[in-house]
C-alpha positions in Angstrom: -49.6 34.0 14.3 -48.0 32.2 17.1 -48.0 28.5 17.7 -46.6 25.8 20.1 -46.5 21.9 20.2 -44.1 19.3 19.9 -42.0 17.6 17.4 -43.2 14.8 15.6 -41.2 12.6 16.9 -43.1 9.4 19.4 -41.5 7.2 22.2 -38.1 8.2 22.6 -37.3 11.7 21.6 -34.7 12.2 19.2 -32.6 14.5 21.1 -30.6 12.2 23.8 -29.8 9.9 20.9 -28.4 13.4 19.0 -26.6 14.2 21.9 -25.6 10.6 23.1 -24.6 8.9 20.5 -23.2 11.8 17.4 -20.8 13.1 20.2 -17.8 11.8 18.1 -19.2 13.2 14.9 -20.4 16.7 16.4 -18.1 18.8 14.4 -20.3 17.8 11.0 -23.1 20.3 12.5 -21.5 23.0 10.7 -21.4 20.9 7.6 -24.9 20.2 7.5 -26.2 23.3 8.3 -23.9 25.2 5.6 -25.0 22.7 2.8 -28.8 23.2 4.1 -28.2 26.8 3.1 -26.5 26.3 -0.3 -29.3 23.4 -0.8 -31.9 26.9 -0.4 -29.3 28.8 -2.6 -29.2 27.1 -5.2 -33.0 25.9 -5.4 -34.1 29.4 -5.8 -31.1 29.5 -8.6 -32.9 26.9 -10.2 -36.3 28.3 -9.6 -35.5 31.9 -11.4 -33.8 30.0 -13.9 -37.2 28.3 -15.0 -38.8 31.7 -14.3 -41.1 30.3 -11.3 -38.8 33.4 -9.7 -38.9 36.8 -10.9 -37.2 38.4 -8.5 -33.7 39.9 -8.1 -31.6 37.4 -7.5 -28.5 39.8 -6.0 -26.1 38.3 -3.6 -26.6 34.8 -2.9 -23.4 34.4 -0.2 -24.1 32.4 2.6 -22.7 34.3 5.8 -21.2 31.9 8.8 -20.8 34.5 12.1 -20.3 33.6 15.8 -20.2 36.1 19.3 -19.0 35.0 22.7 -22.2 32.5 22.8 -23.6 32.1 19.0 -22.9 30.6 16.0 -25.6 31.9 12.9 -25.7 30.5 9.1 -27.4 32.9 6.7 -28.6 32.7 3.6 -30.6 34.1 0.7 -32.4 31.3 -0.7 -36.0 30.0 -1.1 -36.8 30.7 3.0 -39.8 29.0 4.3 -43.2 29.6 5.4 -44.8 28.2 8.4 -46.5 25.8 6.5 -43.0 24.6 5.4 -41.4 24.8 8.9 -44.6 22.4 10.2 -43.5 19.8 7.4 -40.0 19.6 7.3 -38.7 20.7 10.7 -41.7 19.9 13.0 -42.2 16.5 11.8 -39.0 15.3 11.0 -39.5 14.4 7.4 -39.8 10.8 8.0 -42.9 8.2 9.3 -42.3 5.5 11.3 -40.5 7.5 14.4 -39.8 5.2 16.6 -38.9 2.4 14.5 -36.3 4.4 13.1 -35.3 5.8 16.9 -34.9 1.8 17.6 -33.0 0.8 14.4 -30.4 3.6 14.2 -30.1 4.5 18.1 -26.2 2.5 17.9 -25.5 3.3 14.8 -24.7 7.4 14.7 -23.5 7.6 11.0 -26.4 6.6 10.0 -28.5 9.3 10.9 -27.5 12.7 10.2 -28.3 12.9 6.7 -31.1 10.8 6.5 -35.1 11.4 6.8 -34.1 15.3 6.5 -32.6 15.1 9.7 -28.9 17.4 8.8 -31.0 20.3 10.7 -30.5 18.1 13.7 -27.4 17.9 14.2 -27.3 21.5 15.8 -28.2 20.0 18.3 -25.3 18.0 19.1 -23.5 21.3 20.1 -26.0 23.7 21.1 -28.8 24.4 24.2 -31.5 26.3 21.9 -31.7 26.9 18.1 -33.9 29.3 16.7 -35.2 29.5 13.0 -35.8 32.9 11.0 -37.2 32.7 7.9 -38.9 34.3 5.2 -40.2 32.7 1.7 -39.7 34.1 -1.5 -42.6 33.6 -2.2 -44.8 36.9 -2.5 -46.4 38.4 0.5 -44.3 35.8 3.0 -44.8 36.8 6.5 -41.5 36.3 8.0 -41.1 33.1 10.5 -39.1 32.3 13.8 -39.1 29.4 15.3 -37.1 28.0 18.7 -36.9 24.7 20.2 -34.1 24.7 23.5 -33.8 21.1 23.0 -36.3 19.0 24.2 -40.0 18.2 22.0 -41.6 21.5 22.8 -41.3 24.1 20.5 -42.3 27.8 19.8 -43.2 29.3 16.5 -44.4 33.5 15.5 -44.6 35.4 13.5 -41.3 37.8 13.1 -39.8 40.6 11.0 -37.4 40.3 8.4 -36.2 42.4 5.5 -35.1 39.8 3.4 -36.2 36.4 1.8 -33.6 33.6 3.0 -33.1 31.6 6.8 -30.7 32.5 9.5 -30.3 29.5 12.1 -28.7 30.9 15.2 -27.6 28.2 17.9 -27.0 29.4 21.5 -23.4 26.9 21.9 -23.9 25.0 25.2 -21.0 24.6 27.8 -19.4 21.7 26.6 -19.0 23.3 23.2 -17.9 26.3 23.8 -14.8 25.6 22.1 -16.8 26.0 19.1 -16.6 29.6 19.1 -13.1 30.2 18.2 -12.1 31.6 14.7 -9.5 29.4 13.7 -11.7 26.5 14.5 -14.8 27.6 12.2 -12.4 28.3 9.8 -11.1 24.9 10.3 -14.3 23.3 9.8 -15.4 25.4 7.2 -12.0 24.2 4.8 -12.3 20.7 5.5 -15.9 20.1 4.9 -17.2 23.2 2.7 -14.0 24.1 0.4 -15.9 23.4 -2.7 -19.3 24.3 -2.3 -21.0 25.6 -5.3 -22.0 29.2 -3.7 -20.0 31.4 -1.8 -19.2 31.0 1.6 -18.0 33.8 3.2 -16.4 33.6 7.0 -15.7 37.1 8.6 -14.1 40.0 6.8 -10.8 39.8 4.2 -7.9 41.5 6.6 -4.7 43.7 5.4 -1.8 44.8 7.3 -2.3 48.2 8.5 -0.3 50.5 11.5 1.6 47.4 12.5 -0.9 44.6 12.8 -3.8 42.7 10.7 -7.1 44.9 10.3 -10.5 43.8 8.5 -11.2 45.2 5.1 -14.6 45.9 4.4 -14.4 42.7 1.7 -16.4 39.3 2.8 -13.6 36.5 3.3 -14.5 33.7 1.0 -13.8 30.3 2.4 -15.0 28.4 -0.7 -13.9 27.6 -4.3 -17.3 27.5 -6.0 -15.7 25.9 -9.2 -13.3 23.5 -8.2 -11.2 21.8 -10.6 -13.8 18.4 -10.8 -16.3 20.4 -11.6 -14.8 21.8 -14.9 -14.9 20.6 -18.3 -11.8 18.8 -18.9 -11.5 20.5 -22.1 -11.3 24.0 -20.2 -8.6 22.7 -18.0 -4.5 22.8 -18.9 -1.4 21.5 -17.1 -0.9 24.0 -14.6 -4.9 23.9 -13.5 -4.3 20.5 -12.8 -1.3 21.1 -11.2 -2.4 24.1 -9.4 -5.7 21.8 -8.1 -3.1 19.1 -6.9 -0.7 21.9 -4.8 -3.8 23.3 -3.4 -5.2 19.9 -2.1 -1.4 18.6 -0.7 0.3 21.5 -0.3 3.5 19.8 0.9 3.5 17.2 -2.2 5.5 16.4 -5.1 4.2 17.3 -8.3 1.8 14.4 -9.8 2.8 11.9 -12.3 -0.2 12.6 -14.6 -3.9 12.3 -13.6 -7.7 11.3 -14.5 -10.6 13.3 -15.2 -13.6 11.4 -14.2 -17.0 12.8 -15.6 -19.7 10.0 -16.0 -23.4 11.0 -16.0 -24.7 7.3 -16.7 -25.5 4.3 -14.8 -24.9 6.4 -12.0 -23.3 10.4 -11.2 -19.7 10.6 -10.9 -16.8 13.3 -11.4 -13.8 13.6 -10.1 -9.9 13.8 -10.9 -7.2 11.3 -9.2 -3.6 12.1 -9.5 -1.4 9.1 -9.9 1.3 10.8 -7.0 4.9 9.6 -6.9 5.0 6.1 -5.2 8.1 5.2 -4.1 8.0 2.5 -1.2 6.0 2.8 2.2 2.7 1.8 0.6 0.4 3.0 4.1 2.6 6.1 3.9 0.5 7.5 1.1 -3.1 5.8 1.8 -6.2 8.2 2.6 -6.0 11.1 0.5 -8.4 10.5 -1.9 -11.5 13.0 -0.4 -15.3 11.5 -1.2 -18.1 14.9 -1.5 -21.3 14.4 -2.6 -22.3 17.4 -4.4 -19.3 19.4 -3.7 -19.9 18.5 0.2 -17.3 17.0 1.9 -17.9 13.4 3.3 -15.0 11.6 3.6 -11.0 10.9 3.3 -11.0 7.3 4.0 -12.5 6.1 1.0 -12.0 2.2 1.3 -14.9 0.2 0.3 -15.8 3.0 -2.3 -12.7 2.2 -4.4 -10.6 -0.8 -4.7 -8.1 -0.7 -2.2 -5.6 -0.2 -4.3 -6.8 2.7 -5.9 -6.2 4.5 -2.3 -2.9 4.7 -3.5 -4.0 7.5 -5.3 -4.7 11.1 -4.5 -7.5 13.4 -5.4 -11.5 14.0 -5.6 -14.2 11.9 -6.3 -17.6 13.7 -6.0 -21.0 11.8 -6.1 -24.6 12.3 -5.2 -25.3 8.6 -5.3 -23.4 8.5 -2.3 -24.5 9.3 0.9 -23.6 12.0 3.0 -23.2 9.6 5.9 -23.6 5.9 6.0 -21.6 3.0 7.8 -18.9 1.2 5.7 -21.0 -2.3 5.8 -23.4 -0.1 3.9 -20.5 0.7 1.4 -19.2 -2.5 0.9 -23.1 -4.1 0.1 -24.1 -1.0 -1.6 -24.8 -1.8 -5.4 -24.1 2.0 -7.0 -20.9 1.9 -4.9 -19.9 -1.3 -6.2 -20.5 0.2 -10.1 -18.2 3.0 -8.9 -15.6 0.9 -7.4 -15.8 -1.1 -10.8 -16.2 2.1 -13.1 -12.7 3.7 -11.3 -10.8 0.7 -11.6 -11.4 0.8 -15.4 -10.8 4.3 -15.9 -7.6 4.5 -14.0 -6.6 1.2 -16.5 -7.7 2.8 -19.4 -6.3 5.5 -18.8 -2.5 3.8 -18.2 -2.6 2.1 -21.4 -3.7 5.2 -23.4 -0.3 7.1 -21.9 1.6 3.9 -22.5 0.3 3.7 -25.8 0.4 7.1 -26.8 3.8 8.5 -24.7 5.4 5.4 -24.1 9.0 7.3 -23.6 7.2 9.3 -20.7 5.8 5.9 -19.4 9.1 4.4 -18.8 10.4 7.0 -17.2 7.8 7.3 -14.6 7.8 3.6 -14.4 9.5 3.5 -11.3 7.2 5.3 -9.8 4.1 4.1 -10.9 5.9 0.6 -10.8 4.6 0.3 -6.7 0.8 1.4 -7.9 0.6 -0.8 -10.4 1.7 -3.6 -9.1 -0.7 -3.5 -6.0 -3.5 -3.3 -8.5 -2.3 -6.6 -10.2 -1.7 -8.2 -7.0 -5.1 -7.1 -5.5 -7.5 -7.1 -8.4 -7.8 -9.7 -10.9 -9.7 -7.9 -13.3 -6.6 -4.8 -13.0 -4.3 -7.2 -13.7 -5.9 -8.8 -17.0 -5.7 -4.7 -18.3 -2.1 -3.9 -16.5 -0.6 -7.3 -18.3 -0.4 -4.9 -21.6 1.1 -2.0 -20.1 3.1 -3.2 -17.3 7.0 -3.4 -17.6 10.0 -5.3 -16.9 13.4 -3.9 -16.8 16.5 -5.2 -17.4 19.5 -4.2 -15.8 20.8 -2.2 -18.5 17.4 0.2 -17.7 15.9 -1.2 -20.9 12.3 -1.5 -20.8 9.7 -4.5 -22.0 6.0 -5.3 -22.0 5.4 -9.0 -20.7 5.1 -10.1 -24.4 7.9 -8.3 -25.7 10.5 -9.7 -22.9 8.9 -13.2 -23.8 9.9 -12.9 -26.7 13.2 -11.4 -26.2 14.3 -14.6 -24.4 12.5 -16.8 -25.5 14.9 -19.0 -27.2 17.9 -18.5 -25.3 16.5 -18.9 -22.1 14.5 -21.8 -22.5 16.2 -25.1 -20.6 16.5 -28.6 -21.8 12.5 -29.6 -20.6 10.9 -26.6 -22.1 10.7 -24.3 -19.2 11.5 -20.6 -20.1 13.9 -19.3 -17.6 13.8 -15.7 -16.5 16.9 -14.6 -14.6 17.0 -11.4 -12.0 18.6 -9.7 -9.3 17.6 -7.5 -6.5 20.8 -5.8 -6.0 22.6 -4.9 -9.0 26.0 -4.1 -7.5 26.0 -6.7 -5.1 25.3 -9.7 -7.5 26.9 -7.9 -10.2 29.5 -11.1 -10.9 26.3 -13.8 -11.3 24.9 -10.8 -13.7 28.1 -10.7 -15.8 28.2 -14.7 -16.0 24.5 -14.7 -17.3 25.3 -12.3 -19.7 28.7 -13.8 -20.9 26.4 -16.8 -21.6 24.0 -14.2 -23.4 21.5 -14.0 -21.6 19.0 -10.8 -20.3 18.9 -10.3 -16.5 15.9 -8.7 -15.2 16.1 -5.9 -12.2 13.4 -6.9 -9.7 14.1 -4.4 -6.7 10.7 -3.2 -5.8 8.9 -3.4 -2.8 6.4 -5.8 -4.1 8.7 -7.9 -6.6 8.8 -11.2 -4.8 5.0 -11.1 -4.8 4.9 -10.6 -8.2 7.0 -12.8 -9.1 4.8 -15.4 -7.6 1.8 -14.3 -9.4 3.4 -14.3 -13.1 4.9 -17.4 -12.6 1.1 -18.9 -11.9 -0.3 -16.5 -15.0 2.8 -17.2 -17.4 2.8 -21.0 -18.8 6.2 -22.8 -18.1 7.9 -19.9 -16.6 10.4 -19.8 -13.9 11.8 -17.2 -12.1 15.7 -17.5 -10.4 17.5 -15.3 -8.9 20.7 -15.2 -10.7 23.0 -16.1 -7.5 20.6 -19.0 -6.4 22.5 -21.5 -8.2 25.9 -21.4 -10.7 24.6 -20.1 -14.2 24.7 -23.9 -15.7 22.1 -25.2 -13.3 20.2 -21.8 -13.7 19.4 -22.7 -17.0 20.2 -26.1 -17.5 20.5 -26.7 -21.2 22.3 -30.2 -21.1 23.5 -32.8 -18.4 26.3 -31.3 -16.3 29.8 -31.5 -16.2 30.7 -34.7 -13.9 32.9 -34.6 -11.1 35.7 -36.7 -10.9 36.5 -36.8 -7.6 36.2 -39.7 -5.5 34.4 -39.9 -1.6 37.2 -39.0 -0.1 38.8 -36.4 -1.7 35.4 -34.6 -1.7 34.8 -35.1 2.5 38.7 -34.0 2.1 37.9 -30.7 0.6 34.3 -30.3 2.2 36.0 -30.5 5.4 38.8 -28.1 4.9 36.8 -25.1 3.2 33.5 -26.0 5.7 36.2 -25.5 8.9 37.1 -21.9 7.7 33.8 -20.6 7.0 32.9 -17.5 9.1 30.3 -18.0 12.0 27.3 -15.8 11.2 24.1 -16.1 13.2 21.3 -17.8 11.8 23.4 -18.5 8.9 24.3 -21.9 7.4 26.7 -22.5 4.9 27.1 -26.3 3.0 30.2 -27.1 0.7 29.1 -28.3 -2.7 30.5 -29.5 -6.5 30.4 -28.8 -9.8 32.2 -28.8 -12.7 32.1 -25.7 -14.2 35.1 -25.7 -16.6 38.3 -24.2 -16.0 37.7 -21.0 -17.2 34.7 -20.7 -15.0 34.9 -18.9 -11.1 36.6 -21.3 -8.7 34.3 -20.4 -5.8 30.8 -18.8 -6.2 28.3 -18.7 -3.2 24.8 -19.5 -3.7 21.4 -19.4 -2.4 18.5 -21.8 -3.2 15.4 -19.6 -5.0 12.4 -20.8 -2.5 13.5 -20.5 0.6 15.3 -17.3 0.1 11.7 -16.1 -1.4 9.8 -17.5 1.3 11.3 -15.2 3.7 11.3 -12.1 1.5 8.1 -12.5 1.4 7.4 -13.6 4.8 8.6 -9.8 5.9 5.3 -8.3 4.4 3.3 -11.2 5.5 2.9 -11.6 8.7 1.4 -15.5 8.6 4.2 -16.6 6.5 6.6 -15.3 9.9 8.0 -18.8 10.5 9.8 -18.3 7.1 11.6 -15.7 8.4 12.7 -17.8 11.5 14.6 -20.1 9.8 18.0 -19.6 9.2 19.6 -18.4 5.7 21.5 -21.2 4.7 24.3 -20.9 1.6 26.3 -22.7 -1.0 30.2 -22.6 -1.2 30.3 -24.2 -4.8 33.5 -25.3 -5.7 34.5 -25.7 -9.5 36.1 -29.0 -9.8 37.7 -28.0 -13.0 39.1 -25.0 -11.8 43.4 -25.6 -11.1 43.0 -23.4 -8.0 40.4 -25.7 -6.3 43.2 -28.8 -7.7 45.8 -27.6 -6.3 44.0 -26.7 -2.7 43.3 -30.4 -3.2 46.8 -31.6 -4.3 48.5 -29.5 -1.1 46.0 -31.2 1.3 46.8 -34.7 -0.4 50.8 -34.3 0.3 50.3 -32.5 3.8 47.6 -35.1 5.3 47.6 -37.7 3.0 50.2 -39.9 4.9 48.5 -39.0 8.7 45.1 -39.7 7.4 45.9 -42.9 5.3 45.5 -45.2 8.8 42.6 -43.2 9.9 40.6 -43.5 6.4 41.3 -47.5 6.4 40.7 -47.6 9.8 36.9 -45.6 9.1 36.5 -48.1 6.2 36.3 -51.3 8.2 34.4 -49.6 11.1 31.7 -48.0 8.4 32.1 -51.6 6.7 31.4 -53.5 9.8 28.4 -50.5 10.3 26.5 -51.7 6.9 27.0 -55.2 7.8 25.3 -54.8 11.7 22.6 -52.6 10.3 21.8 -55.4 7.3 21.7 -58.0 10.2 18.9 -55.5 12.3 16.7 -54.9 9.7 16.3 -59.1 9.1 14.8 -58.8 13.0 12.2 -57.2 14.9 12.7 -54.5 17.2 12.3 -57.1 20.6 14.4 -59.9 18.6 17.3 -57.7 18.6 19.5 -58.7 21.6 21.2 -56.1 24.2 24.5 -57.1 23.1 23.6 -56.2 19.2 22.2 -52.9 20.2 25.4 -52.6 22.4 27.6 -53.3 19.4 26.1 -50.9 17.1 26.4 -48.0 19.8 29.6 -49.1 20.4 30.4 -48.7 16.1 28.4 -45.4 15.4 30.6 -44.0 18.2 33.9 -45.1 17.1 33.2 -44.1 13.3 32.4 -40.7 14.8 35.5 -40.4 17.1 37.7 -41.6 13.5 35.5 -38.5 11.5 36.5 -36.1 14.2 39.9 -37.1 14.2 40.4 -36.9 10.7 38.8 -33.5 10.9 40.7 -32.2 13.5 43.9 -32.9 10.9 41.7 -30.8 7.8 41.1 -28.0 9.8 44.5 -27.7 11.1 46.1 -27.8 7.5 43.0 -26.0 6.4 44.5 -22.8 9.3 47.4 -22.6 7.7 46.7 -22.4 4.2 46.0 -18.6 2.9 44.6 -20.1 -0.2 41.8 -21.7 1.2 40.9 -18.4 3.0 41.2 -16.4 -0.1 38.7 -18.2 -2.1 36.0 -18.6 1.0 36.2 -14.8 1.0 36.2 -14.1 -2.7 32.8 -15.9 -2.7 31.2 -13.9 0.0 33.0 -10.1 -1.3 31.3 -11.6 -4.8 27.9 -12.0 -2.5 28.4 -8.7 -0.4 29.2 -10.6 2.6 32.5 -9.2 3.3 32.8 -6.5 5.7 34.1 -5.0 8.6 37.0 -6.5 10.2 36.9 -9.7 7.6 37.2 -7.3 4.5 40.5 -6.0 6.1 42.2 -9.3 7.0 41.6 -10.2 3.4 43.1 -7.0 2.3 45.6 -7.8 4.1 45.8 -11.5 3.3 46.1 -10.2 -0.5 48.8 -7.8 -0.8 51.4 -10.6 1.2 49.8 -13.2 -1.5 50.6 -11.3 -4.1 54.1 -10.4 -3.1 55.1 -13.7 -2.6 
């Protein structure tokens, strides 16, 4: 028998939009045409195991080979017959030709492995391909078929000894580099690792006379029984482990993992390793791998799983997936949404079962699942209404608490004089460590928030928790942190406090895009007599403006302190006293003299707002300039006179730098000087 005719295919012929526009994708020919033989493989498995097949089912490896201009798959399966070869390689395997030529002619993932068009793909990479096959069925006549390419094609009769197919593809020049060992062998790991029959690649090799020879042993490229595939129950520690080493090589050992086996409302199995987080989130995204049945489709897995679960790292294998389809396919896809939705409440599940179960072992990984966890709260609403019971706080005595239990912990201590429940923290444990030690002389918990993603968090459990506040322990003195009654007053009048403003502000260190503003409190005696502070929302708005890149004008804006001086404290009285009997007498005119000018101020301005802006005569409007300037040249005069004193006073220096060493804002050449400054203080 011998026949010719064209491929089903009407209008445009398939083959330029092959070639044209799969170009990006040509290496999957190898895939496709591999899983087309295991497809045969295991079919005849199936058909002998429902005795439809009586025959010897012997070795059922598929065999990848190439020469200087070939590349040939072989395989033992079910064969065809002509008959066969008519329906699903002469006619495509699909109606409507050249609607589906029109509709998928820009979009190339979407046809290789649709309307049994994988064979196809050979194409892509080759100038002919040629078909011989041979049923299992009894008294097959053997089949060879050859199309270089274009609609025409040639099938006759052939010999061949055994059932199976063997596709040969004669590479074409611009694919030439396909016939190189190490890159079959490339191709082979990446996309047919796990196939369920044996793939063997060229011949086992052993060091012999100096050098590597063959053995006569087939080199299996394959696991046909990867981990996924196993029954959890069949599986220990080091399997897992063994699974994880094999798939990241160049990894740390996992934090624990998830067995995924679901048969029902759609086909899923799969294990994902929770991997050891510890910052860089991007770092660690895309190594979750997506087969469908054991195939390899995919590492970038976005749109199948919550994004982020592509923190994780493992498998996921499903036939409900397609081999290849576009992501806006993905994302609308109703089974993938299931699985997205099905994942998400394994992997919570999961958590709270360890947490429940080895709570001990949970806190210790915490850290690192701490980055994971929080990215799933963050992300996904319906992960965070699961996480709320399993996720943790930590104090900064590494003491561990469930949202509840810290609630409950602090409840009453920390709950300020209109109801709001207070919950302190620091980012930097050593650096705030003074703040830290006046919340807890106070008895009170301080939480360590110095994750990646705690500012953001923050945010959200403040909206979730009712009447909650979160401060940074150094944002304010520990009394207005949590402010449980009025405040101490302070007793100074106007002008000693411009007085002392002006002689600590006039020794403050000139940092860029740093602002620093004198303020009072009284604090009690036995309280710090310096502390430096720095209000809670703007310092958050530019942590998190850093990870956010429309929140950028945040982190524009300067930092801007508090020097709070404790008006109770004899240190900040007797800066105050010194000044009093080394300027008091020079600024006594200068003061009265400010008091009538800001006197005679009030009274023009009182007189301006009577009038409109055209009653208001040039020689009023002259007067007033001529009042704001002099009140400014008295201010910078008097001034002039704090700074100078302030210049020679070691005490005010001491204190200005005690509150930034106390903030970690003392270094370099200022930390010496006030070494320095210390030792001659204290030997006088």
């Amino acid at each position: 028998m011998s026949k010719q005719g064209n491929i089903g295919v009407t209008s445009e012929n398939i083959f330029p939009i092959i070639k044209k526009f799969l170009y990006s994708d040509h290496e999957i020919f190898l895939r496709e045409l591999v899983s087309n033989a295991v497809d045969a493989t295991q079919k005849l498995k199936t058909l002998s195991s429902v005795g439809e097949f009586k025959g010897d089912l012997g070795d059922l490896t598929v065999h990848v080979k190439y020469d200087d201009n070939t590349i040939t798959i072989s395989d033992r399966g079910i064969g065809m017959t002509a008959e066969e070869i008519d329906k699903y390689i002469n006619q495509i395997a699909f109606s409507g030709a050249e609607e589906f030529v029109e509709k998928y002619k820009n979009d190339a993932a979407s046809i290789i492995g649709h309307f049994g068009l994988g064979f196809y793909s050979s194409f892509m990479v080759s100038k002919k391909v040629e078909i011989v096959t041979k049923s299992y069925k009894e008294g097959a006549v053997a089949m060879k078929w050859s199309c270089d390419g274009t609609p025409e094609y040639t099938m006759e009769e052939t010999e061949k000894a055994d059932r199976g197919t063997d596709i040969i593809l004669y590479i074409d020049d611009d694919n030439k580099d396909f016939l190189n060992k190490d890159k079959i062998n490339g191709l082979l790991t990446k996309y047919c690792r796990f196939l369920p029959v044996p793939i063997a690649f060229g011949k086992k090799q052993e060091w012999k006379d100096g050098k590597y020879v063959d053995t006569d042993e087939d080199n299996i490229v394959n696991d046909t029984k990867p981990a996924w595939v196993r029954k959890p129950a069949d599986m220990t520690d080091e399997d897992y482990k063994k699974f994880y080493r094999d798939l990241y090589p160049m990894s740390e050992e996992p934090l624990f993992w998830i067995h995924l086996n679901v048969d029902y409302p759609f086909n899923l199995t799969g294990i994902l390793y929770f991997p050891r987080i510890k910052s860089n989130i991007d770092l660690h995204r895309n190594k979750i791998q997506l087969y469908c049945s054991q195939v390899f489709v995919t590492d970038s897995v976005e749109g199948i799983v919550p994004e982020f679960l592509t923190l994780l790292h493992g498998v996921l294998d499903s036939p409900d997936i397609p081999l290849n389809v576009s992501r806006s396919y993905l994302q609308s896809d109703q089974n993938v949404k299931k699985i997205s939705n099905h994942i998400t409440k394994k992997v919570a599940d999961r958590l709270e079962e360890i947490f429940k179960s080895e709570r001990p072992q949970f806190e210790e990984k915490w850290d690192s699942l701490k980055l994971f966890i929080q990215y799933g709260m963050l992300t996904d609403e319906k992960f965070y209404d699961r996480a709320a019971k399993f996720a943790l706080l930590k104090d900064v005595d590494d003491v561990y608490y469930t949202f509840e239990e810290y609630k409950a912990l602090v409840k009453d201590s920390q709950t300020d004089k209109d109801g709001n429940l207070i919950y302190l923290y620091t980012t930097k444990k050593d650096e705030q460590y003074s703040y830290i030690q006046a919340a807890k002389d106070k008895g009170y918990s301080v939480l360590l928030m110095d994750g990646q993603l705690d500012v953001h968090v923050i945010g959200q459990l403040e909206q979730k928790f009712e009447k909650t506040r979160f401060v940074r322990v150094d944002s304010d003195t520990i009394d207005n942190l949590i402010r449980k009654e009025d405040s101490g007053k302070v007793t100074l009048d106007e002008d000693q406090k411009n007085a002392l403003q002006e002689v600590f502000k006039s020794q403050m260190p000139k940092i860029e895009k740093t602002e620093f503003y004198v303020t009072f409190e009284a604090l009690g005696e036995n309280a710090n007599p310096v502390m430096l502070t720095q209000g809670e929302y703007m310092r958050r708005m530019r942590e998190m403006s850093s990870m956010q890149p429309g929140m950028s004008f945040y982190g524009e804006m300067p930092d801007s302190y508090n020097l709070v001086l404790n008006t109770d404290h004899s240190l900040i009285k007797q800066v105050l006293t010194d000044e009093e009997n080394a300027c008091g007498e020079t600024l006594k005119p200068i003061l009265a003299d400010l008091k009538g000018w800001q006197t005679r101020q009030a009274d023009l301005r009182e007189a301006q707002s009577k009038k409109k802006e055209e009653e208001i005569s040039s020689q009023e409007k002259e007067d007033m300039t001529n009042t704001d300037h002099k009140i400014a040249e008295l201010h910078e005069k008097a001034n002039t006179i704090l700074s100078e004193y302030a210049n020679s006073n070691n005490m005010v220096s001491q204190l200005i730098d005690l509150a930034l060493l106390g903030n970690g804002m003392l270094k370099g050449e200022a930390l010496s000087r006030f070494i320095k400054r210390s030792v001659q203080m204290i030997g006088q």
